[in-house]
C-alpha positions in Angstrom: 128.4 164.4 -20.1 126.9 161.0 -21.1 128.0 158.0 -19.2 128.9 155.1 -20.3 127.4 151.8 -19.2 129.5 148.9 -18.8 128.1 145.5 -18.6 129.0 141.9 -16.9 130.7 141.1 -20.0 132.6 144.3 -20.5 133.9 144.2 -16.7 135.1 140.5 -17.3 136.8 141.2 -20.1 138.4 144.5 -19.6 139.6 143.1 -16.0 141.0 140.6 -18.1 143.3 142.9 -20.5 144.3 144.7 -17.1 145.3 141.8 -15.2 147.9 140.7 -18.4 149.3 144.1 -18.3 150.1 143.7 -14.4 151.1 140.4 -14.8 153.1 141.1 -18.3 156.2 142.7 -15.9 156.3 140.0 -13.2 155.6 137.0 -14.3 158.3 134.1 -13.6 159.0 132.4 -16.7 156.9 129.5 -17.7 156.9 125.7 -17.6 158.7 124.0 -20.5 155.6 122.0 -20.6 151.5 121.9 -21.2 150.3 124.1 -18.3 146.8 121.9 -16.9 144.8 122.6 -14.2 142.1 121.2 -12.9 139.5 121.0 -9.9 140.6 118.5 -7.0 139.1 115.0 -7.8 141.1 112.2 -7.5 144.5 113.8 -8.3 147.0 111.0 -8.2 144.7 108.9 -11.0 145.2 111.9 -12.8 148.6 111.7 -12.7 148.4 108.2 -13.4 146.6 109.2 -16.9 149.2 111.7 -17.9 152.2 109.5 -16.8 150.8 106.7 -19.5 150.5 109.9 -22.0 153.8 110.9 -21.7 155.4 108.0 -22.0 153.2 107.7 -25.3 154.1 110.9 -26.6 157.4 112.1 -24.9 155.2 115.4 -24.0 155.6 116.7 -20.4 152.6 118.1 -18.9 153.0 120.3 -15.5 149.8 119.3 -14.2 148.1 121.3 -11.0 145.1 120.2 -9.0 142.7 123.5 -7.8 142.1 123.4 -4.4 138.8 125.2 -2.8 136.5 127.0 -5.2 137.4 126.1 -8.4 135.1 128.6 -9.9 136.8 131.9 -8.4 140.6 130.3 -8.0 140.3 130.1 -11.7 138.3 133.6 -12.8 141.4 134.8 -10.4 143.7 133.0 -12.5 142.1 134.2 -15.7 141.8 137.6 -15.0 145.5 137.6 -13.6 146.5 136.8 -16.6 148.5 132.9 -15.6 150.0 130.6 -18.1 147.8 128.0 -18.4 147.2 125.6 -22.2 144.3 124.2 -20.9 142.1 123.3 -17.6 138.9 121.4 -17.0 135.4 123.5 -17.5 132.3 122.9 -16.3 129.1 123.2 -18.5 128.2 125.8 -15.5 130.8 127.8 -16.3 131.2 127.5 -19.7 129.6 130.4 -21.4 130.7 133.0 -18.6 134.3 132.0 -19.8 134.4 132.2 -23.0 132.3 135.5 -23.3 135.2 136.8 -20.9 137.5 135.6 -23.5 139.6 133.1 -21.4 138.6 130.1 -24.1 140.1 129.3 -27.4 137.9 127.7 -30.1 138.9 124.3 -31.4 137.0 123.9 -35.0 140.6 124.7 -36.5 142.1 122.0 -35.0 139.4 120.2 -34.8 139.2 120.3 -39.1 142.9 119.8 -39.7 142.9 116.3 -37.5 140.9 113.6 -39.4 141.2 111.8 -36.4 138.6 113.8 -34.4 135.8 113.2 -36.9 134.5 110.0 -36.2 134.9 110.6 -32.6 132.9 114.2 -32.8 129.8 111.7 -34.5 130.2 109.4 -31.4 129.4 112.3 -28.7 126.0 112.5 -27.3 124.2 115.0 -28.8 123.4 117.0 -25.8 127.4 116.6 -24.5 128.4 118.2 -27.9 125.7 120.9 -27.3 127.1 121.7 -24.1 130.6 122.5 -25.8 129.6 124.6 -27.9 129.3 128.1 -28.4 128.4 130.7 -30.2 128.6 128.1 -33.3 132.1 127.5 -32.7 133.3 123.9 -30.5 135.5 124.8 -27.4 136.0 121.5 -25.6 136.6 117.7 -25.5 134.4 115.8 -23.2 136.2 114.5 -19.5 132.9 113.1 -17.9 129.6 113.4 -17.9 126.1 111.7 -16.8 122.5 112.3 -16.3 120.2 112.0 -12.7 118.4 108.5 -12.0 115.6 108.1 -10.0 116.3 104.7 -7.9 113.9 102.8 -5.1 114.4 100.4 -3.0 113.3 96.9 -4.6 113.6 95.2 -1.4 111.7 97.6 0.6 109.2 98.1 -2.0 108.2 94.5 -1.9 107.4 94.8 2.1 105.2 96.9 1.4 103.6 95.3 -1.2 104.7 96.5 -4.3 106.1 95.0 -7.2 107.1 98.2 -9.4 107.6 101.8 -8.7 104.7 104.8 -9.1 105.1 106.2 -12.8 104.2 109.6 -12.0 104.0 112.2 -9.2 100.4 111.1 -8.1 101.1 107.6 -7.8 104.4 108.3 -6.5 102.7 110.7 -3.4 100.1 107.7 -3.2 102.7 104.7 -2.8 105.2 106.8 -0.8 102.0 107.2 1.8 101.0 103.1 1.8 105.2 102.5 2.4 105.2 104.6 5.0 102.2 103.3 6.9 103.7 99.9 6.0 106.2 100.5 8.6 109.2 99.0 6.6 112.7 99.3 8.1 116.2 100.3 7.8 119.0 97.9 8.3 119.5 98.8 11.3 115.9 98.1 12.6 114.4 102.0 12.6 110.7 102.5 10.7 111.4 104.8 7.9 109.3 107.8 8.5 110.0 109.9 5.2 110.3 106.9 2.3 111.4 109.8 -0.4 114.6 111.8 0.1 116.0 114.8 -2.6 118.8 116.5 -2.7 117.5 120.6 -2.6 120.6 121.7 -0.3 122.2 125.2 -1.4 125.2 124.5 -3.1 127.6 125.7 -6.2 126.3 122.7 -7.9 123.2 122.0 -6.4 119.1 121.8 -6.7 119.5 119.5 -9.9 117.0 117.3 -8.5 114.6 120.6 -9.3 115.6 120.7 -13.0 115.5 116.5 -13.3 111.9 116.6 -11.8 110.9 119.3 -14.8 112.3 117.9 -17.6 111.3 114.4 -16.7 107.7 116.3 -17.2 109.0 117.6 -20.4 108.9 121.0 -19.0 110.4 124.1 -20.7 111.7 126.9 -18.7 113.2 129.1 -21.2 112.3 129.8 -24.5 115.1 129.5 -27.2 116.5 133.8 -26.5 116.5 132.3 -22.8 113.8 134.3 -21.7 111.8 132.7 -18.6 109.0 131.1 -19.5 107.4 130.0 -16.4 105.4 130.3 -14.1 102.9 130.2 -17.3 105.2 127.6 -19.4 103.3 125.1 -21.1 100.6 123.6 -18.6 102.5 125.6 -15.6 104.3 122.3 -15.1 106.7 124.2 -13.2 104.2 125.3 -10.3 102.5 122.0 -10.1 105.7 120.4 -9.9 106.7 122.8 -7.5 103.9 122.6 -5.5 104.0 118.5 -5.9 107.7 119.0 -4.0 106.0 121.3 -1.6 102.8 118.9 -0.8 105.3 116.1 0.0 107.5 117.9 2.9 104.8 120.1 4.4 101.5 118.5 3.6 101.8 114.4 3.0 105.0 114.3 5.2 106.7 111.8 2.3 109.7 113.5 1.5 112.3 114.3 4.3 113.0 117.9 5.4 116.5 116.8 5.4 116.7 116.9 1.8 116.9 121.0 2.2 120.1 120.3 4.6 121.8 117.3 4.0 124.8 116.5 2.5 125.6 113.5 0.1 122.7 112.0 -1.0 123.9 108.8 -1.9 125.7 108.2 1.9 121.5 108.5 2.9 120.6 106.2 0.0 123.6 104.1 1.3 122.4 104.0 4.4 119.1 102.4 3.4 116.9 105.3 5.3 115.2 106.0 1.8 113.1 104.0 -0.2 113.2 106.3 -3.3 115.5 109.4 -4.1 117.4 110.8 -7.2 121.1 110.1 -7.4 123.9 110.4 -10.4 123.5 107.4 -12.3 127.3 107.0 -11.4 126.4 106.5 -7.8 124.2 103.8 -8.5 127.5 101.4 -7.8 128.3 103.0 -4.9 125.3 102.6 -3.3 124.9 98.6 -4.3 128.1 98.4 -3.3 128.6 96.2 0.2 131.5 98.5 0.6 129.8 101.8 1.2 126.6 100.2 1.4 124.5 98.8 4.7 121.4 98.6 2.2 123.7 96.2 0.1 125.5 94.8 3.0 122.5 93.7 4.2 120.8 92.2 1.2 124.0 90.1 1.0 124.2 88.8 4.5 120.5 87.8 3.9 121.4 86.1 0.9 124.5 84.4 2.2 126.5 85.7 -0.5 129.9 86.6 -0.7 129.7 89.2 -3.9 130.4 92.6 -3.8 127.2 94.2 -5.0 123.6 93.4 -4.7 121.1 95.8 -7.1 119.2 96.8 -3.8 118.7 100.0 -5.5 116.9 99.4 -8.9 116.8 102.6 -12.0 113.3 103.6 -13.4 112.5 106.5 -14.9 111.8 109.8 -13.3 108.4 110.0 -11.9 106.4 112.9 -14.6 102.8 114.3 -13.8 102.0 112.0 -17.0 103.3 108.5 -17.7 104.0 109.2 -21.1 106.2 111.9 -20.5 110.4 110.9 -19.5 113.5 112.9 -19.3 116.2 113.4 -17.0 119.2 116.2 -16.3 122.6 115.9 -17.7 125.8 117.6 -17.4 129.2 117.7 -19.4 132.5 118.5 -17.6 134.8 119.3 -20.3 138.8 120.0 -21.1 139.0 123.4 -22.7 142.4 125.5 -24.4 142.8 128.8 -22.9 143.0 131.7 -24.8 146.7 131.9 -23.8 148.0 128.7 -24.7 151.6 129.1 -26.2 152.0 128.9 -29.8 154.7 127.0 -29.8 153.3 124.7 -26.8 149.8 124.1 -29.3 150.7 121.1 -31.0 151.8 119.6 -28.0 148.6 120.7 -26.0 146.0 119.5 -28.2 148.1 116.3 -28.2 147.2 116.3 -24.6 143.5 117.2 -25.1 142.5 114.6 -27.5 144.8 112.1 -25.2 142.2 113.0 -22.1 139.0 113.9 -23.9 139.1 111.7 -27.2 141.5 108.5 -28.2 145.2 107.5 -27.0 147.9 106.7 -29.8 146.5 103.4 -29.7 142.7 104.7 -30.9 141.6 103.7 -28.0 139.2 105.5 -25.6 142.1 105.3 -23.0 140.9 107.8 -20.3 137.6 107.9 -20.6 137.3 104.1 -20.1 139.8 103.8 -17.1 137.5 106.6 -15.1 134.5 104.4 -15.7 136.6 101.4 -14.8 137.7 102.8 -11.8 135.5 105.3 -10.6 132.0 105.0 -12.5 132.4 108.1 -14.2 130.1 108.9 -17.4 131.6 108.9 -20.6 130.2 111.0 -23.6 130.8 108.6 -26.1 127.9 106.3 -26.9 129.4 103.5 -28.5 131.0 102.5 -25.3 127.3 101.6 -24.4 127.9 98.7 -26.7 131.5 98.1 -24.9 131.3 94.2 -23.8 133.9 95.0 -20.4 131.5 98.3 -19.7 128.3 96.3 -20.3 129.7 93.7 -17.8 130.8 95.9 -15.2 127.5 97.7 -15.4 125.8 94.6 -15.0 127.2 94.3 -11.5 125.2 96.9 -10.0 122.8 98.2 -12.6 120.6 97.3 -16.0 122.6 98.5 -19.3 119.4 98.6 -21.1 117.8 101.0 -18.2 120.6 102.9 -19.3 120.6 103.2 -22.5 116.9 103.7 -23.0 117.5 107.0 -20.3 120.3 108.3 -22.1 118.1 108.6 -25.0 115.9 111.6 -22.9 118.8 113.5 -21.8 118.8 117.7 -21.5 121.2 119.6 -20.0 119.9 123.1 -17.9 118.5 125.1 -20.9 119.8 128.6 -19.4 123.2 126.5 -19.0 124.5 128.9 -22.1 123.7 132.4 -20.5 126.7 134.1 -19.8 124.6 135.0 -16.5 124.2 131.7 -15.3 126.7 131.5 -12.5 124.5 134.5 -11.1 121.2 132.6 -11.5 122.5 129.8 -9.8 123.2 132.4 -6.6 119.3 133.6 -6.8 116.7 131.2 -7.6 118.4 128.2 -4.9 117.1 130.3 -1.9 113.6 131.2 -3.6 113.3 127.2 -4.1 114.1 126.5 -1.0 111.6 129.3 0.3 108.5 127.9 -1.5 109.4 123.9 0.1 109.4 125.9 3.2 106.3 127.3 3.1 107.3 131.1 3.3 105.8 131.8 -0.3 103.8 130.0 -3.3 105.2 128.1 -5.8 104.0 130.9 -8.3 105.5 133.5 -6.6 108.6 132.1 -6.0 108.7 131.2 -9.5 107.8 134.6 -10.4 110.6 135.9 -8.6 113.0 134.3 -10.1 112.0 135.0 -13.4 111.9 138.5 -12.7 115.4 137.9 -11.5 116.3 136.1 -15.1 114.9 139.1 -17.2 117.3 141.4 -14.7 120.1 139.6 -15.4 119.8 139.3 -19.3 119.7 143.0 -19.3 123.0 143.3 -17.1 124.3 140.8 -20.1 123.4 143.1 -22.7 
């Protein structure tokens, strides 16, 4: 007898149809109200934002923060079967979920609210890329943002330099001459490794690898997501690779730390790096006097009184060409689930557009009291042109450095797979192998791949 195959997707979803049908005879009876759940970040200003909407709307929302993983508590809440109308979703996520059916398209709702329309054309293009699916829209944006690459302006001037290296060979060359310049923390140490990177294992780590590649205009997957590299266009991937490799184990520029540590803006913080990659979000944190001994400093010096000081200066990521500029992005998104209540809908989508669009008011409520508050990204570019955002900005950062970067945003190009949660598991340790030493850049490359091709064919 022949047997049957069953791929990823058909596991997902068939574990899916069983876990209703368990939960279909002991379920307690729902909330009267929208069901949301989200990961753990700042809970209480979440509650904050749906207090204001339901006093707006008279809607109550029973709103649950996620402890822990947030990725397998909710596959475990999917597959279980658990009322939910709608939950935040990660761009890393994304495709996985709604191949396993746990997603409900939007376009209908999306086409019978006029509203939407003029807000849809505001979206970055690569935000409303990242929601989409299949040709059919899933989600309204929460927050989003792209990598930096910052240095030290202070620092760079003891050592004699009055702008930061354009590409990776200047960059390996200038890192060198600040090292042997000896220039110093604030608290009096000689910076030994001027460049620091964030290539710790993580569930949401090694972005600094994809920034560094598509600031080279790399491109690592053709458009069926097959691999391309390690023989994509002028192997940028290897030499960029190897460039990574060269500066921990050969021109000692870049710390080793960056395969262990934790927060990379804390280091940045700290003043212990002269040049590093942070979320663009993070750059007020880090000229913050607050957080900040690099800032601190720089103010004390100054015999100011202000809260920030733009110790840490935006420029674009270093390419192996000057012409060449990019950067990462990512969207975090709020999503229906495939088992939002009919008759809780209306009310739900209220709630969405509330979080992820405008307020009753037509105003870009939420998304402007994270920035406000907390720095976080927003997906709609004519806040760019926002006088209070361009102000606040121009505490701790350059609004025109901003907008010129947003204009070379990507997010992952394999961020779509349904396998991509499973990628993320394989090539962070080959990575981190290759900066090691324990294999070539090509071959580790290679690997993963190989690995890639495997896991489209466990898709299919």
């Amino acid at each position: 007898m022949m047997k049957t195959r069953m791929t990823r997707r058909t596991f997902l979803q068939s574990s899916t149809a069983a876990g209703l049908c368990l939960m279909a005879g002991c379920s307690p009876a729902p909330s009267p109200g929208v069901i949301f759940k989200g990961w753990v970040y700042e809970p209480d200003l979440v509650r904050e934002n749906l207090d204001y909407f339901e006093q707006q709307s008279g809607i109550t929302v029973d709103y649950n923060a996620v402890s822990g993983n947030y990725h397998d508590k909710m596959v475990a809440l999917h597959v279980g079967g658990a009322p939910m109308e709608c939950c935040y979703v990660r761009d890393d996520d994304f495709a996985e979920w709604v191949e396993a059916g746990w997603l409900r398209p939007c376009d209908d709702l999306l086409a019978a609210d006029p509203d939407t329309s003029a807000t849809t054309a505001d979206i970055f293009s690569y935000n409303l890329s990242s929601m989409t699916y299949g040709g059919e829209r899933y989600g309204l944006p929460y927050y989003t943002d792209f990598n930096i690459w910052i240095y030290n302006e202070p620092m760079l001037d003891a050592a004699g330099f009055d702008a930061p290296a354009r590409t990776l060979d200047e960059l390996t060359e200038q890192a060198i001459k600040v090292r042997e310049a000896r220039v110093r923390t604030p608290a009096g140490d000689v910076i030994e490794y001027p460049i620091m990177l964030n290539f710790r294992q993580s569930v949401l780590g090694f972005l600094d690898w994809w920034t560094l590649n598509y600031a080279s205009e790399a491109s690592l997957f053709d458009d069926d997501l097959n691999p391309t590299f390690p023989d994509d266009e002028d192997r940028r991937a290897e030499t960029i690779l190897q460039w990574l490799t060269d500066g921990i184990q050969r021109h000692r520029i870049i710390s080793p730390s960056s395969l262990t540590a934790g927060q990379m803006r804390d280091h940045v913080a700290s003043g212990r790096q002269v040049y590093g990659i942070l979320n663009k979000y993070d750059l007020e944190y880090v000229n913050n006097r607050r957080n900040s001994a690099a800032a601190d400093d720089e103010l004390k010096r100054r015999g100011s009184d202000a809260q920030h000081a733009k110790v840490y200066r935006m420029a674009p990521v270093p390419s192996i060409s000057a012409e060449q500029n990019g950067t990462l992005g990512w969207t975090r998104m709020y999503c229906l689930t495939s088992r939002c209540r009919e008759d809780r809908m209306e009310d739900a989508w209220a709630l969405m557009k509330f979080l992820g669009a405008k307020d009753a008011a037509g105003e870009y409520y939420t998304a402007r009291r994270w920035f406000r508050l907390r720095g976080l990204g927003f997906a709609y570019r004519s806040l760019l042109d926002d006088p209070e955002i361009i102000a606040q900005t121009e505490q701790w950062g350059e609004i025109d450095k901003v907008r010129e970067q947003a204009r070379h945003v990507r997010p992952r190009e394999n961020i779509k797979a349904p396998w991509f949660p499973d990628f993320k598991i394989y090539y962070q340790p080959e990575i981190q192998k290759v900066l090691l030493g324990q294999q070539s850049a090509r071959d580790g490359l290679g690997k993963i791949a190989q690995r890639c091709r495997q896991l489209i064919a466990d898709w299919s």
